[in-house]
N, C-alpha and C positions, 0 to 999 in steps of 0.2 A: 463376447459382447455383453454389455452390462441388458436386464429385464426394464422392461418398461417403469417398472415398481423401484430399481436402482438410483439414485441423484450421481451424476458426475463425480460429486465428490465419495460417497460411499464406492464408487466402482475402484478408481484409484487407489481409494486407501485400501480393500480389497488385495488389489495388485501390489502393493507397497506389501503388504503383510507376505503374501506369496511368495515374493521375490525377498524379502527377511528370511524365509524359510530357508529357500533355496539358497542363500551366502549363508547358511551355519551348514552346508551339508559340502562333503568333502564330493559328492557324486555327481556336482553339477558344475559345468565349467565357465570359470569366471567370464570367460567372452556372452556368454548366455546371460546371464545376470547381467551383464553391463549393457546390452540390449534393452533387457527389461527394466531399466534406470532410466535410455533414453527416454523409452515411452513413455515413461512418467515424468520426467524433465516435460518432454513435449505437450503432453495432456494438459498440464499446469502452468504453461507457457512461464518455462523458469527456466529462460534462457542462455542464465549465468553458468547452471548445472550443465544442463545443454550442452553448452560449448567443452569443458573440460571432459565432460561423459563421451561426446563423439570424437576427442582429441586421443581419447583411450582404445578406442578400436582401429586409426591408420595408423600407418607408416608417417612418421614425423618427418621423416626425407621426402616423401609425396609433396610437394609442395602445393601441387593442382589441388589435392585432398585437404591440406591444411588451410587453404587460403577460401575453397569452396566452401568450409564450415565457417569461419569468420566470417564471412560474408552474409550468412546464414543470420547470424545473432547481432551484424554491425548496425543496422535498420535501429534496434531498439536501445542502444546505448548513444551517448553524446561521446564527443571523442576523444576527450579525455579521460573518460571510463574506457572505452575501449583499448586506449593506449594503460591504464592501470591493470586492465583485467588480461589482458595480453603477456604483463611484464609479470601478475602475481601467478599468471596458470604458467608459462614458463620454466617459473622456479619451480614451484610444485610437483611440474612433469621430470625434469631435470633430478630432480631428490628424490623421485618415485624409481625411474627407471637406472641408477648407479648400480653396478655388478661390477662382483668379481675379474679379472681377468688374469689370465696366464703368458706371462712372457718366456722369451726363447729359453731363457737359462732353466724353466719351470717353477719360475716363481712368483709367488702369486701376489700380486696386486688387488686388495679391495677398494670399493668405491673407485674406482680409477674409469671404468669402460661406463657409455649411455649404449642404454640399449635402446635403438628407433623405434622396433617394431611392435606395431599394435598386441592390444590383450592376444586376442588370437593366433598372431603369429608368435608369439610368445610361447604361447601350449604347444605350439605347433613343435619350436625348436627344444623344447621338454621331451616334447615325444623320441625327437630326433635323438636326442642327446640320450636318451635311457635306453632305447634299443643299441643303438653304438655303441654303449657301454656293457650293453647284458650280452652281446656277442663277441664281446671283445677278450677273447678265451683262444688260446693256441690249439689248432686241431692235433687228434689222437696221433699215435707214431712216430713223432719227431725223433731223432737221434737229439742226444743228453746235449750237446752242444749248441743244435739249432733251437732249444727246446729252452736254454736260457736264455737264448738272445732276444725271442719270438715274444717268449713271456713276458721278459724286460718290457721288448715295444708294445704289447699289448696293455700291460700293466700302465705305462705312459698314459695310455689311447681312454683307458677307462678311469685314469684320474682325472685328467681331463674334461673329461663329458658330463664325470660326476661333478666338478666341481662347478661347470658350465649350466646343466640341468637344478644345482643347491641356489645358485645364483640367482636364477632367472624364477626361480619357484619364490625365493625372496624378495622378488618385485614385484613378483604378483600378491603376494600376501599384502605388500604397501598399497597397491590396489585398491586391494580387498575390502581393508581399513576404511580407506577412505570412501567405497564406494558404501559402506556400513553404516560410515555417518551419515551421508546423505542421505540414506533409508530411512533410519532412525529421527532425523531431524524433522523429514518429509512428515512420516510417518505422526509425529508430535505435533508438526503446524496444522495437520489434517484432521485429529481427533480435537485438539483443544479450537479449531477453527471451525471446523463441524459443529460442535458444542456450543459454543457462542453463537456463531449462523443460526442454529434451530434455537434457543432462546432469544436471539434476535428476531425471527421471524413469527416466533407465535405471540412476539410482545407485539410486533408490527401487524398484525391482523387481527389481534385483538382493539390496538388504536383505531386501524382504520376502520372495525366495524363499530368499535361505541360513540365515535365522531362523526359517522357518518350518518347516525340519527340524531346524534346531539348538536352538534355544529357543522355542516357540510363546508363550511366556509374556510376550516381551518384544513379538511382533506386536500383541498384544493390548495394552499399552501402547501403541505406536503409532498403533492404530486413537484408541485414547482419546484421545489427544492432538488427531487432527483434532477429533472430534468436536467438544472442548471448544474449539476454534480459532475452529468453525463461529459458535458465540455472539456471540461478539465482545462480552468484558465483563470486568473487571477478575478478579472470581471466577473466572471459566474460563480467564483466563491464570494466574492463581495454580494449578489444579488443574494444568494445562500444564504449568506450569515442576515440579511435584512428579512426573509422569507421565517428565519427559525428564531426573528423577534418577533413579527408579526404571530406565529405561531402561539408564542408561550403570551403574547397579550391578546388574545383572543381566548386560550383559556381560561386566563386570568377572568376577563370581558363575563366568560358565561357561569363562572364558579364564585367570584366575589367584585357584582361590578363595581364600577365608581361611583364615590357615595363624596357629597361635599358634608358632612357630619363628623365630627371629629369622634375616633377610634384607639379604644386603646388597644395598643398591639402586645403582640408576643413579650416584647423588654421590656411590657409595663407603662412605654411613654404613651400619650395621647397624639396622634397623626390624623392628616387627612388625605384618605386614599382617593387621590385622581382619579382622572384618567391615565396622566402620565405615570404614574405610581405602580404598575400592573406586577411585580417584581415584588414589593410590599404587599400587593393586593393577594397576590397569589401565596407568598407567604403566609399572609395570614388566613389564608381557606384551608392551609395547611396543619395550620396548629388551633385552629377551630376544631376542626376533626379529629386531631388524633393527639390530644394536651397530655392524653394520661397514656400513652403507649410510649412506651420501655425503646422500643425503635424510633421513635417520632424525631429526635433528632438526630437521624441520620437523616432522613426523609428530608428533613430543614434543611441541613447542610447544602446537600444534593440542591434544593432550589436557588439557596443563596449562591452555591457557587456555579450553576446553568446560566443564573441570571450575570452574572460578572462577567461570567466568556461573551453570551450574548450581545451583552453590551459593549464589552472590547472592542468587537468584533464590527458592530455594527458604528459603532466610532471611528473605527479604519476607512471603512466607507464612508462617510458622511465627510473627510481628510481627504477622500482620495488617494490612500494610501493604498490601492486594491493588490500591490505586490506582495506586503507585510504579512498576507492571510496564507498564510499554507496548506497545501494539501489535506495534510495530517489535523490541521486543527479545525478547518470546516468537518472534515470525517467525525470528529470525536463530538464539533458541537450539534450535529446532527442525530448522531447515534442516541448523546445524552438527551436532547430533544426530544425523543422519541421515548427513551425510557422515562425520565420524567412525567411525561404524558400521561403513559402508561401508569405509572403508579399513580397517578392524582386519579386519574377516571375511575382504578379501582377501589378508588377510595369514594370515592362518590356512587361508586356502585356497590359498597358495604364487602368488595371482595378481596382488600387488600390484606393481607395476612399478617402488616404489621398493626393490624387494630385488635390484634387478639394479644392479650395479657399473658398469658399462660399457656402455650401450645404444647402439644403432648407429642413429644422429642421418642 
């Protein structure tokens, strides 16, 4: 059990590292490690893995067994992913489990045999196959006659098992492989997703505490935004995307309001920053501040192009086009919303780091 002090994700990745251990080490047996796959599949409700991880431990003949794990992961697929992810782990298992086999004449057939049987029972017919072989020796005293024939069949008995046992060790190394990448990959989306998550979140707590003295009004859009996230539905990313315009013109609102006086901006022209302008407005509180810093236009970039998704977005909506919004692109104008934020407030609280000239590298 992970310590109270542990986050979910540190425990896993944890177990991800353990279980890396454990698949370089000849002493541990792969049905064990593939166990410890599931639970991380499970943990992380990555249900894709899931299904091919628990596909590796039955009997592929079990039908009850095979039809009870799809069953398992069909809930969280549409059904034509289901029918894709079906026909791609098939082949997979099919290419994993090809062995060797020996026909009557004693010759041997590669890739030709599937082997059904789970990881487990796999080691299982290893074990079988190398004892059969290590005994398979003609006992002492034989007369010279019976003592060729014995040997001959013996000799048969232990090519055999050996080449039975080389086979079936070869499937499990494809396995292996594969159950390496998983680890590996796990392993990668967990440290660089960590990584970002805790940069994310101390940007996120530092917004919400300089806002929540400075403008309580816009916390309160923020909260709404999750909220509306939580749905997961074309209407609630259309309110979203209206929520994280409101947002950055309420910034705008308390860092450069609207002024009917004409302004000359950043390119020099003379403007006059509205109300509606909060985009211009905000830009230009931006390069008020930070004209002579080396970074300053990235900073700019970053707002001009916040403020264009913003607006896309919020044009979708206003169209009625509330399908057009994706998943993926409320996430991203949310996330940028936030950091954006973040770095204006720090700049307005003298603590942005790209107002310093010269930092000592």
């Amino acid at each position: 059990m992970a310590s109270q002090s542990t986050s979910p994700s540190e425990y896993i990745l944890s177990l991800v590292n353990d279980t890396l251990r454990n698949i370089e080490s000849a002493n541990i047996p792969l049905s064990s490690i593939i166990r410890k796959c599931i639970r991380i599949a499970l943990l992380r409700n990555d249900y894709i893995n899931q299904w091919w991880l628990e596909w590796e431990m039955i009997n592929i003949a079990d039908n009850n067994l095979n039809h009870k794990i799809v069953k398992q992961v069909a809930p969280h697929f549409t059904k034509d992913e289901l029918g894709i992810y079906i026909n791609e782990f098939i082949k997979l298992w099919n290419n994993e489990r090809r062995c060797a086999s020996i026909k009557d004449n004693l010759e041997i057939e590669f890739d030709k045999n599937i082997i059904p049987h789970g990881v487990g029972g796999i080691e299982i017919e290893i074990r079988k196959s190398k004892k059969i072989s290590s005994e398979s020796f003609p006992p002492q005293g034989l007369h010279t006659l019976d003592l060729y024939y014995i040997s001959k069949e013996k000799d048969t008995i232990r090519h055999f098992m050996d080449v039975v046992a080389s086979s079936y060790e070869v499937v499990l190394e494809r396995i292996r492989e594969r159950a390496h990448s998983f680890l590996s990959e796990t392993e990668k989306q967990l440290l660089f997703g960590q990584i970002n998550a805790d940069i994310f979140e101390t940007n996120r707590k530092y917004v919400d505490s300089k806002l929540g003295k400075l403008n309580p009004t816009v916390i309160s859009q923020f909260v709404a935004v999750y909220k509306r996230m939580q749905d997961k539905n074309p209407e609630s990313y259309a309110q979203a995307a209206t929520s994280c315009r409101r947002i950055i013109k309420a910034l705008a609102d308390t860092f450069y309001p609207p002024s009917d006086k004409p302004i000359t901006c950043a390119d020099g022209k003379e403007r006059i920053l509205s109300d509606d302008k909060y985009i211009n407005r905000l830009y230009q509180y931006v390069y008020n501040q930070i004209a002579h810093s080396n970074s300053s236009e990235l900073l700019l970039a970053d707002v001009e192009l916040l403020g264009n998704k913003v607006e896309k977005l919020y044009n979708l909506t206003c169209k009625g086009t509330h399908a057009e919004i994706s998943e993926f692109e409320i996430n991203q104008c949310v996330i940028q919303t936030y950091i954006i934020a973040g770095d204006i407030l720090r700049i307005s609280d003298n603590q942005s780091a790209i107002t310093i000239e010269n930092p000592q590298l």
